[in-house]
C-alpha positions in Angstrom: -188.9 -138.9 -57.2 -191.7 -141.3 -56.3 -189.2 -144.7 -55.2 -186.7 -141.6 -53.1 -189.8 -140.4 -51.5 -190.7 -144.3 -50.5 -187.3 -144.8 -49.4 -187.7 -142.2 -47.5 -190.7 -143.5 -45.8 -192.8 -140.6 -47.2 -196.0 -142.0 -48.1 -198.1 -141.0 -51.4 -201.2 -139.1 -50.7 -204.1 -138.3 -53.0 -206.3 -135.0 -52.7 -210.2 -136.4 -53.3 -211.4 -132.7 -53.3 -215.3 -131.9 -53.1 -217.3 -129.2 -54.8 -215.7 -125.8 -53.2 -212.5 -127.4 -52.0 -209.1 -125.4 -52.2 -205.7 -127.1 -51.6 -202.9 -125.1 -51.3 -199.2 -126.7 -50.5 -196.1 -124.7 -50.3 -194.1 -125.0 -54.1 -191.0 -127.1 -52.8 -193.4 -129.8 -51.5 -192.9 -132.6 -54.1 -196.1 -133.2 -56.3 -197.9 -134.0 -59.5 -201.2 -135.2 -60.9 -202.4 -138.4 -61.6 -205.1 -140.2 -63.9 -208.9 -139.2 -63.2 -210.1 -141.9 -62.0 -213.9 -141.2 -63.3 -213.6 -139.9 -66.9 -216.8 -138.2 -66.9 -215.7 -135.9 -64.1 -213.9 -132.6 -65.0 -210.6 -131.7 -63.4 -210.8 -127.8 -63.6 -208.2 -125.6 -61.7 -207.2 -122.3 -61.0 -203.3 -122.4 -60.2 -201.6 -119.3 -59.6 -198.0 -118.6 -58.0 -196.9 -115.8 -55.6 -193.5 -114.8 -54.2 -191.7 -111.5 -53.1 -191.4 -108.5 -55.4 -187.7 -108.7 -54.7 -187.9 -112.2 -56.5 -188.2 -113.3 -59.8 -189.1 -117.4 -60.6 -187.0 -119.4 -62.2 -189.6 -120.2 -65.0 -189.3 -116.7 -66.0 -185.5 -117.7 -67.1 -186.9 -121.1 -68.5 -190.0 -120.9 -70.4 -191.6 -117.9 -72.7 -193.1 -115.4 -70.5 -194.7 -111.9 -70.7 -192.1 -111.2 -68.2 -193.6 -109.2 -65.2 -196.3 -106.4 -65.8 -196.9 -103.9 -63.1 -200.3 -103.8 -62.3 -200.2 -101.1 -59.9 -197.8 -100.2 -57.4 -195.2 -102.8 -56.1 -197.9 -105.4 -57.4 -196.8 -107.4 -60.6 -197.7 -110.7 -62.9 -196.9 -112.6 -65.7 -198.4 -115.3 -67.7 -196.4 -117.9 -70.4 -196.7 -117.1 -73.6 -198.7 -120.5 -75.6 -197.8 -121.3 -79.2 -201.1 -120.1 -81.9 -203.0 -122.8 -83.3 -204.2 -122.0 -86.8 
């Protein structure tokens, strides 16, 4: 993705967030994550996705879900299931 983007003259971009920063980018805008550049620094996030009611993701089909739960009217989530560690 990374040498189509360059042929494409789309240059790479890096978020430097501060302390309270949000960034929010529409999901068919290529990206990914990199390296922390400062070990010592913590990377936390809060990553959620929404889309119509009318509309179920494709990672529903693709990875083990809860499938959507109605939490009250016309209002629904999901979250992946993760593998127990003993």
């Amino acid at each position: 993705m990374r040498a189509q983007s360059e042929a494409a003259g789309c240059p790479l971009v890096r978020f430097h967030p501060k302390k309270g920063d949000a960034l929010i980018w529409h999901a068919d805008l290529v990206h990914g994550g990199s390296k922390r550049e400062l070990a010592q620094v913590t990377r936390h996030s809060l990553v959620t996705h929404f889309c119509p009611v009318n509309v179920d993701p494709e990672y529903l089909e693709t990875t083990p879900s809860s499938g959507k739960l109605e939490h009250a009217p016309g209002c629904f989530y999901c979250y992946p299931l993760r593998e127990t560690r003993d």
